[in-house]
N, C-alpha and C positions, 0 to 999 in steps of 0.2 A: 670680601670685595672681589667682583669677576675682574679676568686677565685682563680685560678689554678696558676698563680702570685703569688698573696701574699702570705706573709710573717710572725707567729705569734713566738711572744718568752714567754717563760715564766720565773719568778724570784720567788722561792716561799724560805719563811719562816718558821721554825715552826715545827713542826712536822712531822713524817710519816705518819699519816690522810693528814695532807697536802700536803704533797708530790705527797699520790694515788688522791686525789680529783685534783692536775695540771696534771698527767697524763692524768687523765679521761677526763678533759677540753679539752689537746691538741687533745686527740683521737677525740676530737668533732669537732677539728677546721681540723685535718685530714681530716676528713669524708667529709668536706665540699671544700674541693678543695685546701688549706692553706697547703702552707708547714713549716715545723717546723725549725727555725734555735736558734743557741747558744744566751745568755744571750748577749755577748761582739759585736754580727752581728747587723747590723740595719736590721730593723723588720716594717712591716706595722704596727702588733699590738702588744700591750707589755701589760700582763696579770700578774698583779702581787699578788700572794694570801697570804694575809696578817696573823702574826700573834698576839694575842693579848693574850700570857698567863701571861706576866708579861710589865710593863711600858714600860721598853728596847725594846721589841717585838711591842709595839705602836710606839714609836719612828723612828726604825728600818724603819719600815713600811712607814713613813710620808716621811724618808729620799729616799728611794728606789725611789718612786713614783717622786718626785723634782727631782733628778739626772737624770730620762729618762724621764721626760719633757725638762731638757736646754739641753740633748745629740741630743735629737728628737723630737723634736718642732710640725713634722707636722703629729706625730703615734697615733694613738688611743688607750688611756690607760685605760684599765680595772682592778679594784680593785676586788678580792673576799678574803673567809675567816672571821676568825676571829673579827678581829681588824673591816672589813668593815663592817659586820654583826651588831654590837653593838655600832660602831660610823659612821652612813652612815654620818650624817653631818658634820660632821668634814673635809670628803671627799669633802664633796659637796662645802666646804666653802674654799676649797684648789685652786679651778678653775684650776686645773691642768689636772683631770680625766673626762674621757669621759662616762663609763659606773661602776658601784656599782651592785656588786650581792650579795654578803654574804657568807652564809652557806647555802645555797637554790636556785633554778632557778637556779643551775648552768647548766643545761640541755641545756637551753636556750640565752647561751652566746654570741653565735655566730649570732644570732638573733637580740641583744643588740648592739654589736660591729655595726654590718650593718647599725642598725636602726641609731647610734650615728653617722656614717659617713655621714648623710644627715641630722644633728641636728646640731645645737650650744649648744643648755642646755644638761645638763648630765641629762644622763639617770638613772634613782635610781631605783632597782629593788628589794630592798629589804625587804623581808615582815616581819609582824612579827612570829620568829622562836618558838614563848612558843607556837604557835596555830599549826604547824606542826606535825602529826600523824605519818607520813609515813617516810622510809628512800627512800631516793632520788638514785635510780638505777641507777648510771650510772655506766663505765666497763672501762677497760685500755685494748688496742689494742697493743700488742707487734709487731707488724711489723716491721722489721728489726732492733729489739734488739737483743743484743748478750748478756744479763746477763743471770745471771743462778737462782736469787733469788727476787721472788717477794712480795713483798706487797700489801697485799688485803685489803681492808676495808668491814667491816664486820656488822658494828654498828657504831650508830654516835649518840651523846645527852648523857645527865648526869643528876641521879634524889639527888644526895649526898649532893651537896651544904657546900664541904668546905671553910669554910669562908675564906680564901686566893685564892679562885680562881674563877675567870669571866665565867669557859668554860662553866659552864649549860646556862649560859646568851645569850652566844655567838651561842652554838649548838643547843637547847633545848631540851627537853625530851629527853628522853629513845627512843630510834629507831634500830629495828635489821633489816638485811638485809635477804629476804625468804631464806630460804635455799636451795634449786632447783637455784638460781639466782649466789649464789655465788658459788657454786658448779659447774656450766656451766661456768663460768668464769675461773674459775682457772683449768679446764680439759681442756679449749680451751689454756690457758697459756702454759697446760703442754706440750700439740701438739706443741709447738710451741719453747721448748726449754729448759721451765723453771723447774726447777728441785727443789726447798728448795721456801715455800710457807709461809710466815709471817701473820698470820691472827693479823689484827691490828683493834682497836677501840678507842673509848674516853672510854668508861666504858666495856670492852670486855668480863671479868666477867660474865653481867648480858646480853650477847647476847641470842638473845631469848625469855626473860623472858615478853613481848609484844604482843608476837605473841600468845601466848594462844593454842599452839598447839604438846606441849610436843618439841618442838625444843631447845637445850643449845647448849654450843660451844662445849660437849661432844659429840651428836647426828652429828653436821658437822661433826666434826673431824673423826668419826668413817665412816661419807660420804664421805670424800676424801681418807682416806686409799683403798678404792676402784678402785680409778683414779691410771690407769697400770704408767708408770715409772714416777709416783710422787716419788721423795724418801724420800725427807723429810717436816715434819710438822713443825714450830714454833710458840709458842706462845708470840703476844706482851703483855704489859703492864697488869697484872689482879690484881684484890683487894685481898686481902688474904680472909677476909670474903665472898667470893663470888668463889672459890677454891672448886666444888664439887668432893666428893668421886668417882664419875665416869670417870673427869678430868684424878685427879690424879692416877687411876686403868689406863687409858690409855696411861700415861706417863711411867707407871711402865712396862708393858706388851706389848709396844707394838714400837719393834727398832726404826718405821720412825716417831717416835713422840719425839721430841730433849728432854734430859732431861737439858732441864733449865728452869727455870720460873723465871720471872721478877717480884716480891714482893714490891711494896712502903711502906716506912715502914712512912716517912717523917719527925718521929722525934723517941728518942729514950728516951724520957723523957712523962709519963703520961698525969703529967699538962701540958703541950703544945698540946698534942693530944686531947684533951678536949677541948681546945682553937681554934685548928683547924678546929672542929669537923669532926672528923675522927671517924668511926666506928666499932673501936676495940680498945681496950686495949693492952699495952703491955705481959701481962700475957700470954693471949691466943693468941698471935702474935709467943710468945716465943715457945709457947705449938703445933702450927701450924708446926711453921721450924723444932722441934724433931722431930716429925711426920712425916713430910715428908722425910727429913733423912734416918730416920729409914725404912720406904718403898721403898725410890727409893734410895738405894747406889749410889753415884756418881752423883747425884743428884747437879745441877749448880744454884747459889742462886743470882740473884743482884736486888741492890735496888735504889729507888730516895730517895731522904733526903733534907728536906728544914732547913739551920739551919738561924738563927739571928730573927724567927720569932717577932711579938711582944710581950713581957713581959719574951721573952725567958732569965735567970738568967746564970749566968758561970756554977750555979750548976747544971741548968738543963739541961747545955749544956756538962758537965760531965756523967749524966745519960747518954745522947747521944752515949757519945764515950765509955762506960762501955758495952752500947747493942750493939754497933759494933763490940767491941773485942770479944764479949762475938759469937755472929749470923756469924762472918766471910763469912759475903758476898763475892764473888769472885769480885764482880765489885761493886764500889757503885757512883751513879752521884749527884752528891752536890751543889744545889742552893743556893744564898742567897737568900735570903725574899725579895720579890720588891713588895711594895707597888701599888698596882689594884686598882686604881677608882674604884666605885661600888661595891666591896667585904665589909665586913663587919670588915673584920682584916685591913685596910687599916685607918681607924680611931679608931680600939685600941689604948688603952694609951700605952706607957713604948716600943712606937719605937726603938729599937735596934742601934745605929749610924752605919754608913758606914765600918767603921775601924774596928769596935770590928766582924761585919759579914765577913771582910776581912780575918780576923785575922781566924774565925773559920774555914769557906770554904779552908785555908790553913792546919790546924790542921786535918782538914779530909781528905783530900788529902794524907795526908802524913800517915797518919793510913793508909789509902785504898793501898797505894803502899807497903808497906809494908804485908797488908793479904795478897792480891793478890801475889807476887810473892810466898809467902810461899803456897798457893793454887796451881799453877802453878808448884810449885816443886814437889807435889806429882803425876805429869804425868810424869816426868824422866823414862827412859826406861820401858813405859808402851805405851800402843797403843792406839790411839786415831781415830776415824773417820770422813775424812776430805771430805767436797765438793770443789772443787776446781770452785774459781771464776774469779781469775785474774792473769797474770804475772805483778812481781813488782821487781824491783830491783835485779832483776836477777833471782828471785824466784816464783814457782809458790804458791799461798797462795789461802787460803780458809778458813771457821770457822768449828772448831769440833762441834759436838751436843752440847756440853757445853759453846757456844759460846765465844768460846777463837780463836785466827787469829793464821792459822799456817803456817806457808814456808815450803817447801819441797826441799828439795836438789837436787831430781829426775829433770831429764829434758825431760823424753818421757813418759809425764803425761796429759790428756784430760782434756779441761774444760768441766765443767758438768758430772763430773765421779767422784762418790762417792771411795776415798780410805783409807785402812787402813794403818794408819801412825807410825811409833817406834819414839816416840821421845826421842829425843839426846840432847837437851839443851832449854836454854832460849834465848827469845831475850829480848828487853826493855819492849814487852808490851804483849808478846804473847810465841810459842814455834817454834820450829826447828825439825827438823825429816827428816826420810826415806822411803819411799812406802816398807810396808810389804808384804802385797799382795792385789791384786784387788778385790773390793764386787762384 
């Protein structure tokens, strides 16, 4: 069968690092003559990029891969990510998959798949990631996309070493992407449609800080406000300790920079933050969110939260919900604890049972819906600035800078056109409004 034939799908897990690294892959399997169909199409090949931040995300994983083996018996299946990265053998001893990349060579996929078509033994390609220096270049091709918001990966690797989590295992080091590289990327994005840019990483924070060349995520940022009809900036996931003064001057100062930032705080009690080793305190966590407050009015707060950790007590599960009410995050997304092979919190004593991290993961919940709308009431007849991404439900909807989803009532309204919105009410999880006038 020629390139120009087949057929590649992708099924990814996990995060939006993994989400840009399947895109990046398919652009790879583009380029070489492979056309891209949906997850539910039979497919020549089936790439599935694994995740492995918690046991479920292993699981997950093992399951994906069995299901499009007995759907598709005769497809060539490729594992990358996560999960592959850190257990190629597990893969390899599944005799289901045909090719293993990891978090690395993914450049080279396409190369693997071919080779694996004229092979019986799987091909295992994965090296080890604690000796990789370099971030792995590769780009996402929007050709005939029609969103308006994308995801960039910027940096990849983690040097923190939370005892709950695999990803430094998985990713390894610290790795930023040149700055010229990703900047060429997301101007050629913009030609091409995209309008609200997410710079995303495993430790996005500390982008740069590698390169040895005065480069931070302050330096890009101030390089894409340069790029003509970018309109807006977002920032994914950063450390609070890693939050510089120049950051957050450009979040203040400067409109196409969204004012929200994404904070983990992961617990709201000391001794567990200590336990987790996390590198900060709640003090100066506390002293961080005034701060910033206080500079950037209107300023949009959300955060991750791990609660049922181990040796975590009711009472330090009460400090928890005291630094919540207290930080009123506008969104806040709440894990239990899942126990990671190879982490070090995975064999703490004073395991947490299932029920009682049920029971909390619920307790949080129902605080967080309760801030949030009361956050949300204070944009009632006040304006907000919307990009619009989709029609749904009869409405056109979009996220404000403050990363809240809004409908518009208006019906002769562009996608990819930034407007200013009155909003008139709530909905379940977001607001409602009218186009004021156009930016």
């Amino acid at each position: 069968m020629e390139k120009e034939n087949k057929t590649v799908s992708f099924l990814t897990l996990g995060c939006k690092v993994n989400q840009y690294d399947s895109d990046a892959m398919r652009t790879i399997f583009l380029q070489q003559g492979y056309r891209a169909v949906k997850e539910e199409e039979e497919a020549d090949v089936y790439v599935i990029n694994t995740c492995s931040v918690t046991s479920i995300g292993d699981r997950k994983s093992r399951q994906m891969v069995r299901k499009i083996r007995r759907k598709h018996p005769q497809a060539v299946i490729a594992v990358a990510g996560c999960y592959a990265q850190i257990a190629p053998e597990i893969f390899e001893a599944m005799g289901d998959i045909d090719v293993i990349v990891g978090a690395q060579n993914r450049s080279k996929i396409v190369e693997y798949v071919e080779q694996a078509q004229k092979k019986e033994k799987t091909i295992n390609a994965v090296k080890d990631i604690m000796s990789v220096t370099e971030f792995e270049n590769l780009y996402v091709d929007a050709e005939g996309e029609t969103k308006t918001r994308a995801f960039i990966k910027v940096q990849e690797g983690c040097d923190n070493y939370c005892t709950f989590c695999i990803i430094p295992f998985a990713r390894g080091k610290l790795k930023s992407r040149k700055q010229k590289d990703a900047v060429e990327e997301i101007r050629r994005l913009v030609t091409k449609g995209y309008r609200e840019i997410v710079l995303t990483g495993i430790h996005l924070g500390n982008y740069g800080r590698d390169l040895h060349d005065g480069t931070s995520l302050a330096t890009l940022v101030e390089e894409l406000l340069r790029i003509p009809n970018l309109l807006r900036i977002r920032m994914g996931s950063i450390e609070s300790v890693e939050l510089s003064d120049d950051l957050i001057n450009l979040i203040k100062d400067e409109p196409r920079v969204c004012r929200h930032l994404h904070l983990p705080i992961q617990s709201g009690s000391d001794a567990v933050l200590r336990r987790m080793n996390r590198h900060y305190r709640l003090p100066e966590y506390k002293k961080l969110i005034s701060e910033l407050r206080e500079k950037i009015p209107g300023l949009a707060l959300t955060t991750d939260l791990i609660v049922g950790f181990p040796g975590e007590t009711e009472e330090n599960f009460m400090e928890t919900l005291e630094t919540l009410r207290e930080l009123r995050f506008s969104a806040i997304h709440v894990f239990p604890y899942s126990q990671r092979t190879g982490t070090p919190a995975a064999v703490f004593p004073n395991q947490v049972p299932g029920d009682i991290k049920k029971d909390r993961v619920h307790r949080v919940q129902e605080l967080e819906k309760e801030i949030s709308k009361e956050y949300r009431k204070t944009f009632l007849q006040k304006t907000v600035h919307v990009l619009i991404e989709e029609e749904k439900n009869g409405y056109f909807e979009g996220l404000s800078d403050e990363y809240i989803r809004v409908s518009i009532t208006d019906k002769n309204v562009e996608k990819g056109r930034l407007y200013s919105v009155y909003v008139e009410n709530l909905t379940e999880d977001g607001l409602i409004g009218r186009v004021q006038e156009e930016e």
